[in-house]
PQR file of N, CA, C, O and H, with PARSE charges and radii, in Angstrom:
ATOM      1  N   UNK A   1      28.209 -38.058   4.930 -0.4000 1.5000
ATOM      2  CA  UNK A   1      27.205 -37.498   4.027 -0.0000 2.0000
ATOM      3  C   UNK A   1      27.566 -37.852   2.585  0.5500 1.7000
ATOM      4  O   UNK A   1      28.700 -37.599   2.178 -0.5500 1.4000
ATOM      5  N   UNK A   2      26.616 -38.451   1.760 -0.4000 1.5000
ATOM      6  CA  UNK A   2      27.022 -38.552   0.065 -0.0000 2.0000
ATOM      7  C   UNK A   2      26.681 -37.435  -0.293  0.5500 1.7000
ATOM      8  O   UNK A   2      26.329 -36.568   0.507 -0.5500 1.4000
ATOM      9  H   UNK A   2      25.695 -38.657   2.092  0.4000 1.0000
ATOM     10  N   UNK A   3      26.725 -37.288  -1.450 -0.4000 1.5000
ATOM     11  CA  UNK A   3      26.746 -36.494  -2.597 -0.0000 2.0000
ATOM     12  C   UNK A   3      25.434 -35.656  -2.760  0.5500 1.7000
ATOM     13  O   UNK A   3      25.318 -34.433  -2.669 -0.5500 1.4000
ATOM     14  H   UNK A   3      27.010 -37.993  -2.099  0.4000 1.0000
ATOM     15  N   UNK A   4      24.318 -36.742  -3.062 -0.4000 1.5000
ATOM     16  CA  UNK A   4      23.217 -36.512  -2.644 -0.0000 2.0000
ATOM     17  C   UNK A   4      22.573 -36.126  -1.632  0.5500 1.7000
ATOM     18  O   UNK A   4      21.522 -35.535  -1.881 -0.5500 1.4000
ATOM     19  H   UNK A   4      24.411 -37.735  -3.136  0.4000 1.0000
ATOM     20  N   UNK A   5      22.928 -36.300  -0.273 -0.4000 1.5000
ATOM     21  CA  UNK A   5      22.386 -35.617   0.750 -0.0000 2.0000
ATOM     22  C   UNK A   5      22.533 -34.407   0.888  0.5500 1.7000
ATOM     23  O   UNK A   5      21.749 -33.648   1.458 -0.5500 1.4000
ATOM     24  H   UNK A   5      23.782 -36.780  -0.071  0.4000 1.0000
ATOM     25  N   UNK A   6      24.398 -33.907  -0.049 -0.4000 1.5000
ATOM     26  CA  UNK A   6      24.851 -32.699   0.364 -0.0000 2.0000
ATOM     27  C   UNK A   6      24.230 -31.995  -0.664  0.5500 1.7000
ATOM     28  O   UNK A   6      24.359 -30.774  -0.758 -0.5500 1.4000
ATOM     29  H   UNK A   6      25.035 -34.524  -0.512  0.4000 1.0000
ATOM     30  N   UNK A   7      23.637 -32.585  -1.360 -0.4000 1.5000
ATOM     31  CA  UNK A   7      22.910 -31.619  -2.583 -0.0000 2.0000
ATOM     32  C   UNK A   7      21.789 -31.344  -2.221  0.5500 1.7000
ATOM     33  O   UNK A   7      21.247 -30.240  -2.270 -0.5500 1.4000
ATOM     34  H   UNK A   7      23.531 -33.577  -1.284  0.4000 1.0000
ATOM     35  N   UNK A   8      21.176 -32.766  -1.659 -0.4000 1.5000
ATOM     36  CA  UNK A   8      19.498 -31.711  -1.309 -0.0000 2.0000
ATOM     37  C   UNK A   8      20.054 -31.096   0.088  0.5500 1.7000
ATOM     38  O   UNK A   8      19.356 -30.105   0.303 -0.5500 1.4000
ATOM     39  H   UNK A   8      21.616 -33.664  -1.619  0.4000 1.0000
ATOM     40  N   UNK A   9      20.970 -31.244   1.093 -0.4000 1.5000
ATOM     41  CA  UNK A   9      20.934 -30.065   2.226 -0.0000 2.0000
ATOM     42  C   UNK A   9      21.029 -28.479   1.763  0.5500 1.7000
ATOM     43  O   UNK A   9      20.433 -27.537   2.284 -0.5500 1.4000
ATOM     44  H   UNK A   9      21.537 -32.049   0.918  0.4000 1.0000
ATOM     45  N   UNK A  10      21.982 -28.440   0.595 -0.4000 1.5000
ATOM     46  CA  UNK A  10      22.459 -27.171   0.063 -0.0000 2.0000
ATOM     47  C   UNK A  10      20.897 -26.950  -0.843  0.5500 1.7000
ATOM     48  O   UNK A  10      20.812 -25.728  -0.726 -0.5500 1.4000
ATOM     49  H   UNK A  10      22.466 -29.205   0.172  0.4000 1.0000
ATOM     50  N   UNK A  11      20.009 -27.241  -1.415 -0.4000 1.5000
ATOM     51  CA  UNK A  11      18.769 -27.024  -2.239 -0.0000 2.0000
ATOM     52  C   UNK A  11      18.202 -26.254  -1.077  0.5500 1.7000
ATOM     53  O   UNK A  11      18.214 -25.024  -1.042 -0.5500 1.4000
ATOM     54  H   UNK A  11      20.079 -28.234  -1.510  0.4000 1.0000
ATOM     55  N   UNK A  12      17.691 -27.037  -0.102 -0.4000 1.5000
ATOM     56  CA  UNK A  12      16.921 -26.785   1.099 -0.0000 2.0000
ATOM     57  C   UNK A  12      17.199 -25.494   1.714  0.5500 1.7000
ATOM     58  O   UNK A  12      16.284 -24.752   2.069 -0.5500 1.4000
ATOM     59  H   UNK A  12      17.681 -28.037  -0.131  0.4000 1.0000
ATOM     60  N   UNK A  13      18.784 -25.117   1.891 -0.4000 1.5000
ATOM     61  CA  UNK A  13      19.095 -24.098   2.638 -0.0000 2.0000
ATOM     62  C   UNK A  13      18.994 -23.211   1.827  0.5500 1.7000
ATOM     63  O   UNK A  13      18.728 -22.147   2.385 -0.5500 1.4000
ATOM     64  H   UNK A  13      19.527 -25.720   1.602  0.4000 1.0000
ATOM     65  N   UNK A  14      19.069 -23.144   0.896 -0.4000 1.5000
ATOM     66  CA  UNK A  14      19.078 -22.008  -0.848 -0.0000 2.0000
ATOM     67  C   UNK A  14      17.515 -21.430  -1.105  0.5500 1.7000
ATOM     68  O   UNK A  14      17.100 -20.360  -1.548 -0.5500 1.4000
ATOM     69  H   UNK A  14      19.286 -24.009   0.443  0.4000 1.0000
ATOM     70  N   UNK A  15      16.734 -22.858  -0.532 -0.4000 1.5000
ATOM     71  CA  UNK A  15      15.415 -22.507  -0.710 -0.0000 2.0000
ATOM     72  C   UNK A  15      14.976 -21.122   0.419  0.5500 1.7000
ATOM     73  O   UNK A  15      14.607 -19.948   0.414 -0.5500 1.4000
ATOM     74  H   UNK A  15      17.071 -23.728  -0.172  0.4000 1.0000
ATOM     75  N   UNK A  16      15.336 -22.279   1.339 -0.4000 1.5000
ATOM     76  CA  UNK A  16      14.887 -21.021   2.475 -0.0000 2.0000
ATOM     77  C   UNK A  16      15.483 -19.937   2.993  0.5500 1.7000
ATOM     78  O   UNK A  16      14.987 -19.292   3.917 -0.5500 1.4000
ATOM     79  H   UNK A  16      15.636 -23.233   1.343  0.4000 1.0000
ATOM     80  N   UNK A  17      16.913 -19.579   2.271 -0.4000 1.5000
ATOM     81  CA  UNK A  17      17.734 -18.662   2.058 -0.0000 2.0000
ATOM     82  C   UNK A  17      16.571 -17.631   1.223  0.5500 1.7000
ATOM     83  O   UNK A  17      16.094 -16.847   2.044 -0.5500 1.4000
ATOM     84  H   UNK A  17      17.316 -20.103   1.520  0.4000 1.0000
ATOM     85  N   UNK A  18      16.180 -17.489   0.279 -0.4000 1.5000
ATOM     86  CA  UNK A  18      15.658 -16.838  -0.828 -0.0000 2.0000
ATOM     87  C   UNK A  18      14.311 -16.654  -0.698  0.5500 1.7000
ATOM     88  O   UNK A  18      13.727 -15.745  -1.288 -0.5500 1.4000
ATOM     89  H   UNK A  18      16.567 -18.126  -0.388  0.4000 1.0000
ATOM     90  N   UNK A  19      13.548 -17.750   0.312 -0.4000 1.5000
ATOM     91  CA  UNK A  19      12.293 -17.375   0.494 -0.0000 2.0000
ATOM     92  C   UNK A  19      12.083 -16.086   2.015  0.5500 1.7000
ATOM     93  O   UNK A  19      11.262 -15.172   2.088 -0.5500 1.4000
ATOM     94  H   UNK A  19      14.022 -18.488   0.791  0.4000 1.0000
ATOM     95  N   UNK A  20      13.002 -16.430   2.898 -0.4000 1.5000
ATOM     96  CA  UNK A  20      13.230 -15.475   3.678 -0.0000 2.0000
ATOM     97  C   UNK A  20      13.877 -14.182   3.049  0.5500 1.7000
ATOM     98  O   UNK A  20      13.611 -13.095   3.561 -0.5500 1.4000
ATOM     99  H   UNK A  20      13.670 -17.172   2.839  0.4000 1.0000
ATOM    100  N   UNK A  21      14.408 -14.230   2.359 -0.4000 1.5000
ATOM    101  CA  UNK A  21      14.816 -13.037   1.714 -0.0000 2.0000
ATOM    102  C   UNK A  21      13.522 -12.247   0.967  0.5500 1.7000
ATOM    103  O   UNK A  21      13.048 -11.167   1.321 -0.5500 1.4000
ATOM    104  H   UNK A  21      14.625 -15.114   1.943  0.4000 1.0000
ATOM    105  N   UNK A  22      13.046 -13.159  -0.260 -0.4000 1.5000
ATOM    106  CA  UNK A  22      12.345 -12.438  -0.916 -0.0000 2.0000
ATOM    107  C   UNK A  22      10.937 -11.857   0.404  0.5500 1.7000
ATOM    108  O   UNK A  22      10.296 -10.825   0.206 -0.5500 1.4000
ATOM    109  H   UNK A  22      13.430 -14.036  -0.547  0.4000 1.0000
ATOM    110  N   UNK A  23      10.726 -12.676   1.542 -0.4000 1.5000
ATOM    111  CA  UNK A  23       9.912 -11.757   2.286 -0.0000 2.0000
ATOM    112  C   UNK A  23      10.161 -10.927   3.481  0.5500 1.7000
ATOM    113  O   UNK A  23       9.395 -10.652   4.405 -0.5500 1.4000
ATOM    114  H   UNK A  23      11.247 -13.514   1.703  0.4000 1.0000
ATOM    115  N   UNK A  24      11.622 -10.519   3.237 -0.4000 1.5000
ATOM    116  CA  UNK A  24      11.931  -9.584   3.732 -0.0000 2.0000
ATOM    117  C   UNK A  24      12.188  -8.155   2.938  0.5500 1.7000
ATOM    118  O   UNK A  24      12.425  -7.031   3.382 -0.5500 1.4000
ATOM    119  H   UNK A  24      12.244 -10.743   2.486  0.4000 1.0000
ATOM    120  N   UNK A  25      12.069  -8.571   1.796 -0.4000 1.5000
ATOM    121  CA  UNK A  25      12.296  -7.407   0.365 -0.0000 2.0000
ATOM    122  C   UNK A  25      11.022  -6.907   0.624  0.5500 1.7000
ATOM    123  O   UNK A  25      10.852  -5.717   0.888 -0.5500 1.4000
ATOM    124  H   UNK A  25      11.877  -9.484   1.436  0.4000 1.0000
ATOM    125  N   UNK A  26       9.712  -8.074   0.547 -0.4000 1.5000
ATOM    126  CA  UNK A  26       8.009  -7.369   0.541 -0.0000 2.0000
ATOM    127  C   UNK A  26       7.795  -6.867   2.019  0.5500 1.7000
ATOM    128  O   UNK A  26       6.939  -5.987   2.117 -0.5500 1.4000
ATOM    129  H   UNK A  26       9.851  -9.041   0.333  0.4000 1.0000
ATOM    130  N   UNK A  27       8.154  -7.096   2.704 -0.4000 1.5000
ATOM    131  CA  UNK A  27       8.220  -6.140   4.252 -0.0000 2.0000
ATOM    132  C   UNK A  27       8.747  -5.030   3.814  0.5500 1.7000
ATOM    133  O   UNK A  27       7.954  -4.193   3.382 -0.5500 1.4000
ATOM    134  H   UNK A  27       8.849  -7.811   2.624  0.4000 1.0000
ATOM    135  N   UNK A  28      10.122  -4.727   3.799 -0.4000 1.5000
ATOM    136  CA  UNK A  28      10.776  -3.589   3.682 -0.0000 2.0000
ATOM    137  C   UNK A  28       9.816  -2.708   2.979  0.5500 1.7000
ATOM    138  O   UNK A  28       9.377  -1.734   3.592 -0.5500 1.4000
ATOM    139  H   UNK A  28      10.767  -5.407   4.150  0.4000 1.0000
ATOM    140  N   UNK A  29       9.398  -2.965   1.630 -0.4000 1.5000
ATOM    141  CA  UNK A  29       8.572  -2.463   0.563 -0.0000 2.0000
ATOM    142  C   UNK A  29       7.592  -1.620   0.995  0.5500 1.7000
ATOM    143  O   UNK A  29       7.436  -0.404   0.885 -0.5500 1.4000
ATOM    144  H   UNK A  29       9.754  -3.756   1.133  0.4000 1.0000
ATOM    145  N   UNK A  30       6.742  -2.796   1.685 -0.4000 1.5000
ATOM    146  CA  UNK A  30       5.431  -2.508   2.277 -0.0000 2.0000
ATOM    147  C   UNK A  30       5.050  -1.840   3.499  0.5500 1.7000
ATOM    148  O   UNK A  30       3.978  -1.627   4.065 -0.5500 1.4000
ATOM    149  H   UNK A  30       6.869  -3.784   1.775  0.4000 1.0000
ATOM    150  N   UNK A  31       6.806  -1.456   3.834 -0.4000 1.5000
ATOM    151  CA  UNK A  31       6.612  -0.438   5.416 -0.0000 2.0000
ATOM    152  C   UNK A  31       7.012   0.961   4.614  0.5500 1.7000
ATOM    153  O   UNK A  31       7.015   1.849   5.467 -0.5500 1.4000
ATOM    154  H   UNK A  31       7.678  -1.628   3.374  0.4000 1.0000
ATOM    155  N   UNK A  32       7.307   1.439   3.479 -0.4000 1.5000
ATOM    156  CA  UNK A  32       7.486   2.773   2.902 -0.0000 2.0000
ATOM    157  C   UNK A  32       8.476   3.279   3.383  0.5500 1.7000
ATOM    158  O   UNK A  32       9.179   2.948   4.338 -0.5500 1.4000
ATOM    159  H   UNK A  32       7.305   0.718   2.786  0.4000 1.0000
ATOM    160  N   UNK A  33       8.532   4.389   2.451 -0.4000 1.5000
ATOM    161  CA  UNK A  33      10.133   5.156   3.035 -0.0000 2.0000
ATOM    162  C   UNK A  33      10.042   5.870   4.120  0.5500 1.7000
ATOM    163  O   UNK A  33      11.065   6.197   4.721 -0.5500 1.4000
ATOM    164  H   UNK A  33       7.961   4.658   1.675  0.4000 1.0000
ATOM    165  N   UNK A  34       9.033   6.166   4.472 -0.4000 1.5000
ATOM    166  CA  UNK A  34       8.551   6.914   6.195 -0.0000 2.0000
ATOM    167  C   UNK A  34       9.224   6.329   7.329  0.5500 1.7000
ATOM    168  O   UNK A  34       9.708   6.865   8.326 -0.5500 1.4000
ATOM    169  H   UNK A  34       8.202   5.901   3.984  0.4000 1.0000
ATOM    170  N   UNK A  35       9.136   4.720   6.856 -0.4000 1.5000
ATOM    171  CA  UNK A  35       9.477   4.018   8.536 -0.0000 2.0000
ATOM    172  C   UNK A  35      10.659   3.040   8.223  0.5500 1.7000
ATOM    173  O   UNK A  35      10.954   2.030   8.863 -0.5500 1.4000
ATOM    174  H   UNK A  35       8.744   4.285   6.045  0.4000 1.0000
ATOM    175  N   UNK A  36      11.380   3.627   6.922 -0.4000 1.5000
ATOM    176  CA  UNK A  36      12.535   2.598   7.285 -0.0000 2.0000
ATOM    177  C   UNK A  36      13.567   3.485   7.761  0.5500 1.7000
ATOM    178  O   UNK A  36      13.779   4.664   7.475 -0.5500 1.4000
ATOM    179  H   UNK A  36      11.141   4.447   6.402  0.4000 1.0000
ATOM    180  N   UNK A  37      14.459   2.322   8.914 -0.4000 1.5000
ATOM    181  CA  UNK A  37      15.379   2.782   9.420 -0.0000 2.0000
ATOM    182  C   UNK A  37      14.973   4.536   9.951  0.5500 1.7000
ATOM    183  O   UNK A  37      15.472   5.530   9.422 -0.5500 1.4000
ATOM    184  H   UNK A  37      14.287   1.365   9.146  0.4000 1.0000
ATOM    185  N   UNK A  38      14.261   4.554  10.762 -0.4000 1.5000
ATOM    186  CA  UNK A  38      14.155   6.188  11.033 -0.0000 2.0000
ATOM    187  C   UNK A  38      13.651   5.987  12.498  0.5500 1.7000
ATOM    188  O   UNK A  38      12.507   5.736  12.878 -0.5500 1.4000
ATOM    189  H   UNK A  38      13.856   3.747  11.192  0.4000 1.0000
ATOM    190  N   UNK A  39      15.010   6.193  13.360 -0.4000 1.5000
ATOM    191  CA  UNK A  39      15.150   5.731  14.905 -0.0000 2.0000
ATOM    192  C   UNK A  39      15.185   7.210  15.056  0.5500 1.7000
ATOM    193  O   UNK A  39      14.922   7.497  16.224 -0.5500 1.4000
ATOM    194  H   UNK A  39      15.939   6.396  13.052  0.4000 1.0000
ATOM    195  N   UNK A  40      15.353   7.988  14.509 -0.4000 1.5000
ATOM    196  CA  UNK A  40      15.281   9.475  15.036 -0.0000 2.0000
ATOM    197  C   UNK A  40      13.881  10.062  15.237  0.5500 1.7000
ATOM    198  O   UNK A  40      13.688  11.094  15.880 -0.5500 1.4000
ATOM    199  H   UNK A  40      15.566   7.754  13.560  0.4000 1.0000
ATOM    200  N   UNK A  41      12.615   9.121  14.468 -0.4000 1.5000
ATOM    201  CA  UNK A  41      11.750   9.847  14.164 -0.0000 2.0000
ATOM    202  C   UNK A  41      11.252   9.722  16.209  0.5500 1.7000
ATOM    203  O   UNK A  41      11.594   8.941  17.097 -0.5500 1.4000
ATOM    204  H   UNK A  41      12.772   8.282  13.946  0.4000 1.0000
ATOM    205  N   UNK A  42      10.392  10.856  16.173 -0.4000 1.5000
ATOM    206  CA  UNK A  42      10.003  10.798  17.354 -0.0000 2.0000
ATOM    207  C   UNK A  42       7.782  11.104  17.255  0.5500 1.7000
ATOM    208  O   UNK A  42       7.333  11.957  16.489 -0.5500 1.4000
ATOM    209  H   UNK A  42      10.114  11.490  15.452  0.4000 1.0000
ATOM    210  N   UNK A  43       7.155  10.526  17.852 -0.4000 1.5000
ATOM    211  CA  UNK A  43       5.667  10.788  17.934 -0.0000 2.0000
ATOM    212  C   UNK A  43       5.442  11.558  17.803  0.5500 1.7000
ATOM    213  O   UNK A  43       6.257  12.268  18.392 -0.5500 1.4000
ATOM    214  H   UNK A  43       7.520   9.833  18.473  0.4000 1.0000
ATOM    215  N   UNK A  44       4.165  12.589  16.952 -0.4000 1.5000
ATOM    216  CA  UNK A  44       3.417  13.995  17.014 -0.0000 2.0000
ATOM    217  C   UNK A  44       2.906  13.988  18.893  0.5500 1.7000
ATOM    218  O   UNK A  44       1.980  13.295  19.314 -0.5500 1.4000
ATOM    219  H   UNK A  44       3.503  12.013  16.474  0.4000 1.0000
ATOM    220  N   UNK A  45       3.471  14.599  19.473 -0.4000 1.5000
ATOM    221  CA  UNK A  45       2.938  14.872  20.535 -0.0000 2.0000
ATOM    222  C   UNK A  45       1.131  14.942  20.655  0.5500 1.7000
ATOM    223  O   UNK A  45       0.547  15.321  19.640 -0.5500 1.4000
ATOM    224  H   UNK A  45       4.224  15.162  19.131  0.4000 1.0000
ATOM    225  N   UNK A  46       0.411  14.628  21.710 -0.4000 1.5000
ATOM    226  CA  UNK A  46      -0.846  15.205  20.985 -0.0000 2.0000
ATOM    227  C   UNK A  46      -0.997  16.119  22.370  0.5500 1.7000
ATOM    228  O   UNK A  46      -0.561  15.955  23.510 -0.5500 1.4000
ATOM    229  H   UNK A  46       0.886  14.320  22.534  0.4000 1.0000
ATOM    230  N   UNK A  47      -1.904  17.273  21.683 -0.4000 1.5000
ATOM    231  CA  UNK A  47      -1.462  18.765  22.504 -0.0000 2.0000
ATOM    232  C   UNK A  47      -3.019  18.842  22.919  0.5500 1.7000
ATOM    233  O   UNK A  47      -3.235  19.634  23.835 -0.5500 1.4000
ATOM    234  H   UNK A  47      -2.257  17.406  20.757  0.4000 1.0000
ATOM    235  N   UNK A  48      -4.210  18.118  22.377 -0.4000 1.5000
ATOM    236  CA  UNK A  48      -5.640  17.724  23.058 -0.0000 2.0000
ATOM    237  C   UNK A  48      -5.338  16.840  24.252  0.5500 1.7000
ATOM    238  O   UNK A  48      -6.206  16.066  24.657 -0.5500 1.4000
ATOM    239  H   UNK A  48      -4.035  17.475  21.632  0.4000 1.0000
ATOM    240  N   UNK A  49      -4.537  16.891  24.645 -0.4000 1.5000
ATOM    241  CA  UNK A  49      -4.859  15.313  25.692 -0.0000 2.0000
ATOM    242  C   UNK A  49      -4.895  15.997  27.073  0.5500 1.7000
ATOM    243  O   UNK A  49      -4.024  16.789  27.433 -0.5500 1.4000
ATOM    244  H   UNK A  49      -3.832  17.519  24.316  0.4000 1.0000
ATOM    245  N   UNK A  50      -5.732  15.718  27.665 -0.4000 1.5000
ATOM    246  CA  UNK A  50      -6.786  15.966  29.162 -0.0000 2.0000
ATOM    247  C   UNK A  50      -5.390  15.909  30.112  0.5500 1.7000
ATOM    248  O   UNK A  50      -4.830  14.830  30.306 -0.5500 1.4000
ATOM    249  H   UNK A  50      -6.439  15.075  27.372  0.4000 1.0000
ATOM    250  N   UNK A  51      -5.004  16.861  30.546 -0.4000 1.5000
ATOM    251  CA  UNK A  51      -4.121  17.116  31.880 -0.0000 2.0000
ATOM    252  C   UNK A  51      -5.034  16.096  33.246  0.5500 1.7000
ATOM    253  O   UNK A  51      -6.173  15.996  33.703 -0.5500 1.4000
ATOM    254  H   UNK A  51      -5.459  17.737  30.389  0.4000 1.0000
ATOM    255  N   UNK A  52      -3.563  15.457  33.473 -0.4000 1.5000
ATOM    256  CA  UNK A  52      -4.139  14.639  35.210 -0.0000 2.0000
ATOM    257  C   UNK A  52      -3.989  15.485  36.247  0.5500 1.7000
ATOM    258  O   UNK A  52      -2.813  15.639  36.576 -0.5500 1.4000
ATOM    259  H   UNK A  52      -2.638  15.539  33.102  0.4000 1.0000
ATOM    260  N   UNK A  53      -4.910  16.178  36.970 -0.4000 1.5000
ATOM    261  CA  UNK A  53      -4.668  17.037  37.998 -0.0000 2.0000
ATOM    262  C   UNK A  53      -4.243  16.122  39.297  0.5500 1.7000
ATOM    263  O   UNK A  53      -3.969  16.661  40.369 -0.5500 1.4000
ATOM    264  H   UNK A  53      -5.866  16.053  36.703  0.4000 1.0000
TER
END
């Protein structure tokens, strides 16, 4: 590898280092503080729902 190849491989990976990042920052963002990381949360039961006889 020259010099140059190892420079644009390292550009390339930096790029898509930072573009995956920055859209994992606007995910995180855009899921609110309700649903991050909250493995405890559990469903509102729903207490209308038609019994199977």
């Amino acid at each position: 590898m020259t010099l140059d190849q190892l420079d644009a491989f390292a550009r390339e990976g930096a790029l898509i280092f930072f573009v995956l990042f920055f859209v994992g920052v606007v995910l995180w963002l855009a899921l609110g503080p309700d649903q991050r990381f909250d493995h405890d949360a559990q469903l509102p039961l729903d207490e209308e729902a038609p019994s199977h006889d």
